[in-house]
N, C-alpha and C positions, 0 to 999 in steps of 0.2 A: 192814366196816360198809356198808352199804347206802345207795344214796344215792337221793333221788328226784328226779325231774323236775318240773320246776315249769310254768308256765304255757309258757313260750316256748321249752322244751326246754335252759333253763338248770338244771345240775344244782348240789343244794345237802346236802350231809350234814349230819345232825342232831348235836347238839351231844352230844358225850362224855361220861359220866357221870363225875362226882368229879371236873369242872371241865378244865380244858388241862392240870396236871401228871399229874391220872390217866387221863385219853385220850390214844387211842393216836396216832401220826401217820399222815397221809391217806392212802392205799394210793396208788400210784404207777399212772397208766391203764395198763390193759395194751397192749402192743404186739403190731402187725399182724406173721406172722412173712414171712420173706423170698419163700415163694412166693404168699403172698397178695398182698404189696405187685407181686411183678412180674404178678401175674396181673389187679392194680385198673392199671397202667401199660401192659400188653401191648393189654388194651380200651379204654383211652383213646387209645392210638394207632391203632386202627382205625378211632377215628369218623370220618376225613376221608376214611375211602378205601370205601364202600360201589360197589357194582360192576352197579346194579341189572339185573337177565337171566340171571348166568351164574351164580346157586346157588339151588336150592329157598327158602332165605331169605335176606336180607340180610344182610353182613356183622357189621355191628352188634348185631345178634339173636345170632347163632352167640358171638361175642365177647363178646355181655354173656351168654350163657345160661354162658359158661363161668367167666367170671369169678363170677356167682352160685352157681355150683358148687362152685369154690373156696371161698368165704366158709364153704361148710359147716365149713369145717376149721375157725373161729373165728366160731360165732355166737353166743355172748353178746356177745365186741367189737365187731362187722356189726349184730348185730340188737336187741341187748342196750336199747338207748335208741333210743326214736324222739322225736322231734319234734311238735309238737302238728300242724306241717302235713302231716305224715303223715296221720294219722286224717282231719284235711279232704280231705285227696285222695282217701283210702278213703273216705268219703263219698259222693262224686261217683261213683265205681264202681256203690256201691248203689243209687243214685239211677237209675243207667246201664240197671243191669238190671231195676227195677220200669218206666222206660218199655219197656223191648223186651217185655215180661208185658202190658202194660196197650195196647201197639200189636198185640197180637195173637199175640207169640213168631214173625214174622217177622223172614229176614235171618237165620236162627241164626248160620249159618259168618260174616255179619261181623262178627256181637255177640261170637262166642268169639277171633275173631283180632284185632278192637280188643283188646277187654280182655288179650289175653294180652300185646301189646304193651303195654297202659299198666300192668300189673300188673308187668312186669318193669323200666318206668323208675322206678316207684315203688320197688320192691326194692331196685334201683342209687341213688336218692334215698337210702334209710336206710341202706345198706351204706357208700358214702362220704361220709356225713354222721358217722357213727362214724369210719372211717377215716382221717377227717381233721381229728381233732381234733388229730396230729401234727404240727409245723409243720415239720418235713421231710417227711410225707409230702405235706402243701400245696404245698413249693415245686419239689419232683419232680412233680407233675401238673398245674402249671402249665407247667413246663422241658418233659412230656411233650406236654402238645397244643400247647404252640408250635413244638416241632421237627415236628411231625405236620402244622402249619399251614404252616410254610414247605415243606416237602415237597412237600405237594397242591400251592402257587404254585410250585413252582419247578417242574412237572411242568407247570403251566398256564401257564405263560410260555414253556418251551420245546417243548411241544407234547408231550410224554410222556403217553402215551395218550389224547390226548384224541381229541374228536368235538367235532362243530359243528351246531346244531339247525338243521334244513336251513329253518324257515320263518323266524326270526328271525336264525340267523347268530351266536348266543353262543355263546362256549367255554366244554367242559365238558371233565372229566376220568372216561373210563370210563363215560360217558354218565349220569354224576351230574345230577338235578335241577339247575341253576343256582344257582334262589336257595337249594335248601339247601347246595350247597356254598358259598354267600356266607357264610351262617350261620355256618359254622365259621368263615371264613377272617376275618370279624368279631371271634369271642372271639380268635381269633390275635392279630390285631392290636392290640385292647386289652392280650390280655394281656404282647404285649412293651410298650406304652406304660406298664401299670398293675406292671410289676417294677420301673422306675425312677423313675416319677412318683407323687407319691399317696401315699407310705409311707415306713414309720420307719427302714426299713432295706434299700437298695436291692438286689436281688436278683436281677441282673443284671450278669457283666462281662464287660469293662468297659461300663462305663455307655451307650456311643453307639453300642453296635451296637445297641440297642433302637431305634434311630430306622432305620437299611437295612433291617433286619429286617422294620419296620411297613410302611417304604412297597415292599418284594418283593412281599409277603402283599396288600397295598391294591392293588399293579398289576395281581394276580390278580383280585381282586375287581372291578374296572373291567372286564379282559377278559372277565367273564362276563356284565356289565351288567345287575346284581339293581339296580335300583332300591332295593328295601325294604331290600334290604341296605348299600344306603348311605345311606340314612336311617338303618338303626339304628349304625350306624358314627359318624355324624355326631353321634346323641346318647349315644351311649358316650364318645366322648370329650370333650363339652363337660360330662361328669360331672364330667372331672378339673378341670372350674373350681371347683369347689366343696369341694376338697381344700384344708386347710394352717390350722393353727394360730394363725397371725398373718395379718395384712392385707398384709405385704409376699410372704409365700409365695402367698397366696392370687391376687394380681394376678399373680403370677410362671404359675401354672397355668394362670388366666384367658387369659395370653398363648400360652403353648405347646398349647393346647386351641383358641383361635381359629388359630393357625399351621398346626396339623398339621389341621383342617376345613376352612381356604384351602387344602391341601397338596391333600385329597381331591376338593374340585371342581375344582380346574383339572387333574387329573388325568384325572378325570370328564369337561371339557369338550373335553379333547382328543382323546380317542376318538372316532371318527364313530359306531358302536353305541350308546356310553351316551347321546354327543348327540344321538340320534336319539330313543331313549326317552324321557331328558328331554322332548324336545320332544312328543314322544306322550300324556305323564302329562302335561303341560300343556294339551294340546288335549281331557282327559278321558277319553284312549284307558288304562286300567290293564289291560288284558290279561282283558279283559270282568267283570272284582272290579265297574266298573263296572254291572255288569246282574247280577253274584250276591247282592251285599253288600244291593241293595233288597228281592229275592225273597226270601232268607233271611231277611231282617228280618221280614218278611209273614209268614213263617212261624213265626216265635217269638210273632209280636203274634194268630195264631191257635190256637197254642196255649202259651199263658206260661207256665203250670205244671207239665207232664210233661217237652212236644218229643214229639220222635217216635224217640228212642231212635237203634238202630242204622239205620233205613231211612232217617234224614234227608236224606241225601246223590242217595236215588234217587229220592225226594220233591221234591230239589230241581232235577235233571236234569228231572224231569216238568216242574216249574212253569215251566222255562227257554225249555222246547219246544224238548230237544236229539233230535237222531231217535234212536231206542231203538238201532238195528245199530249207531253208533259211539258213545253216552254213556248207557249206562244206569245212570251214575253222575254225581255232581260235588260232589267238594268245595266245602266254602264259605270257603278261602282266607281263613280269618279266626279265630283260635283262639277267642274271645269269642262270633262267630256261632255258631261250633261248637259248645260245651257251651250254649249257648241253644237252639240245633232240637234238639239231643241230648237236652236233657235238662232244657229250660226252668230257670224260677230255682229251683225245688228243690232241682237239682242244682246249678246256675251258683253259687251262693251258697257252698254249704261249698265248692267249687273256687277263687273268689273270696278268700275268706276264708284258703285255705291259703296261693295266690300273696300276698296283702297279708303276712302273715304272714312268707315270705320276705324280702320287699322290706322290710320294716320290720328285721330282721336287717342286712340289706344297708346302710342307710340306718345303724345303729347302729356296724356293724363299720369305720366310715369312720376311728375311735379305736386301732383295735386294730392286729395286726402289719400283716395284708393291707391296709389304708388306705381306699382308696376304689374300688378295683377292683371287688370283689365289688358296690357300689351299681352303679358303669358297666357291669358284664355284666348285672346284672339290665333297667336303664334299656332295655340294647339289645335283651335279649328281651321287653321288652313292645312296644317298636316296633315289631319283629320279625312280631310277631305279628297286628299290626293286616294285613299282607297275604299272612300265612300261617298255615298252623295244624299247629304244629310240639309238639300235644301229646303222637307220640311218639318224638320226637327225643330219643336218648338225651342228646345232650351239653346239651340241657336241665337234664335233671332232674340231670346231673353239676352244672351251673353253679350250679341252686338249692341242692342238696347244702353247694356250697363257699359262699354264702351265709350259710345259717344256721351252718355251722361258725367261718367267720370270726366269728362273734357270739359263738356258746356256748362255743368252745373257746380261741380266739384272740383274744380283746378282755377287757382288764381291766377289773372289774366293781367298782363302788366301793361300800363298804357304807355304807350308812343310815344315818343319826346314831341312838341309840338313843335314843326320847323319854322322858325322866326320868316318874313318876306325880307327881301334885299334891302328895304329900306331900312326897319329895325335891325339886320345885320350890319348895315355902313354905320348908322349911329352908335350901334354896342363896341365895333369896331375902334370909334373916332372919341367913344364920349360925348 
């Protein structure tokens, strides 16, 4: 029997002919087979470890090209159902390449290597958005990037390959970006907060390793002194005040969500690095977001409609007055900025539309097995984002993935009252 997709990528089968004793019973979802599941497990444990310099692509790339690969072996299960924020995000693609046409077909090589990266998080979007409609393969890919998260911390606490960015002084690992390894090390940490807090059924034992666990992972994060990344930490977990059934669970969260956010600043303040930054982002110093985030604006408010496609970025290096020999480029450290010069609100809209789309999932599935987790990853990738632009970060589009799954697969859906017609209402009325 065939089922269809409804608005919000909740699936619903139509009703069986000659009533429920002459329909048949609901086919059972198919299952991921065993080298598919270790192959969607073997890429999520690579996202904490990219290596940037020493392979023609990133690790991440390679690991999700193969993982995608894989999937061939099972694509009607991978690809079989999308999601309506699928199609918004393919939207934003379209939109992507009528401005790089309409800016003159400039930039080709970065129009084709953006898109081939955002074309493959989006693929990984739909691939474990199916995949995890299993609520074991949910709690193995959660168990996966947390062992993956302490790993990266415990490499970064004990100095296992790392390097030190010789102008500022943070540790990184492998000469990782900082604040994207913040990133990960942030879903880490929720996600051991959000396997025992927040849900129906705790998934985690015992129970109180989930709190050493959080704060290894968090001392990591400080060593590397993301600012942004501890902001979205910060509202990742005052998510979990908003979890709980009754008024006495809910104060109970309230308290272990303000605990574990005191845990995180004075952790924070004991660092001289982070205290330093702090005190930098106070005085207005953000690591010049300050003087990108006004220019870029200026350039959305000149052109609101298209952007400027794939050039936006050398467009904005020009407006900066960066000298050409060392930046003839610059991100605009702003995901929001970004699909605005990219690709104006044409584009910004159905991209807009897809994220709400998640978040509203996220916000719903707060009911279901996952609890409130999935809202608090989302919460932290929007914060996240305000001073980065991590559109193609796989474990992104993994965590919007598990999002909408926690909705459509994993949260009980309560049906409708059926509205009687006016006739059966006069009679129930009259007797």
């Amino acid at each position: 029997m065939r089922q269809r997709l409804s608005r919000f990528g909740r699936t619903a089968a139509p009703p069986a002919s000659g009533g429920q004793s002459g329909g048949q019973a609901p086919a059972q979802p198919q299952r991921a087979g065993r080298l598919l599941r270790w192959a969607l497990y073997g890429f999520l444990f690579s996202l904490p470890f990219d290596a940037p310099g020493s392979l023609p692509l990133e690790l991440t790339t390679l690991s999700g090209a193969a993982f995608l690969v894989v999937t061939l072996l099972q694509p009607r299960l991978c690809y079989g159902r999308r999601p309506a924020a699928f199609w918004w995000f393919m939207a934003y693609q379209y939109v992507y390449w009528m401005a790089y046409v309409m800016g003159g077909a400039e930039y080709t090589s970065d129009a084709l290597r953006s898109s081939l990266f955002y074309i493959q998080g989006l693929l990984i979007f739909c691939a474990c958005f199916n995949l995890m409609q299993d609520e074991r393969v949910v709690r193995k890919v959660l168990l996966t990037l947390l062992f993956a998260s302490v790993l990266l911390a415990v490499m970064t606490v004990l100095g296992i390959g790392k390097a030190f960015e010789t102008d500022s002084g943070r540790a990184t690992v492998l000469g990782q970006n900082a604040n994207r390894a913040a990133r990960v090390l942030c879903a880490g940490v929720l996600i051991a907060v959000g396997l025992v807090v927040g849900r129906q059924k705790v998934a985690l034992r015992p129970r109180w390793t989930a709190w050493p666990i959080a704060a290894l992972i968090g001392l990591a994060m400080i060593m590397g002194g993301s600012r942004g990344g501890l902001l979205a930490l910060a509202v990742g977990l005052w998510a979990f005040s908003l979890a709980g059934s009754t008024l006495g669970i809910r104060i109970r969260n309230t308290a272990v969500s303000l605990i574990a956010i005191g845990v995180a600043t004075w952790g924070a303040l004991q660092s001289p690095l982070m205290k330093e930054r702090l005190q930098q982002a106070a005085a207005g110093n953000l690591a010049k977001r300050e003087e990108i985030f006004p220019v870029a604006f200026q350039m959305f408010k000149d052109r609101p409609l298209i952007g400027y496609g794939p050039a936006n970025h050398y467009v904005l290096a020009v407006r900066l007055g960066l000298p050409p020999r060392l930046h003839l480029s610059r991100d605009t450290h702003n995901l929001f900025l970004e699909i605005l010069t990219a690709t104006g609100v044409l584009g910004a809209t159905p991209f807009l539309i897809g994220l709400w789309l998640c978040c509203r999932s996220a916000w719903k599935a707060r009911r279901g097995t996952e609890g409130i987790l999935p809202a608090a990853q989302l919460a932290a990738i929007l914060v996240g984002n305000l001073s980065g632009n991590y559109i193609a970060l796989k474990l992104q589009w993994v965590l919007l993935a598990y999002a909408m799954a926690s909705y459509v697969y994993l949260t009980a859906k309560r049906a409708r009252p059926v509205q009687p017609s006016p006739a059966e209402a006069r009679r129930a009325r009259w007797g």
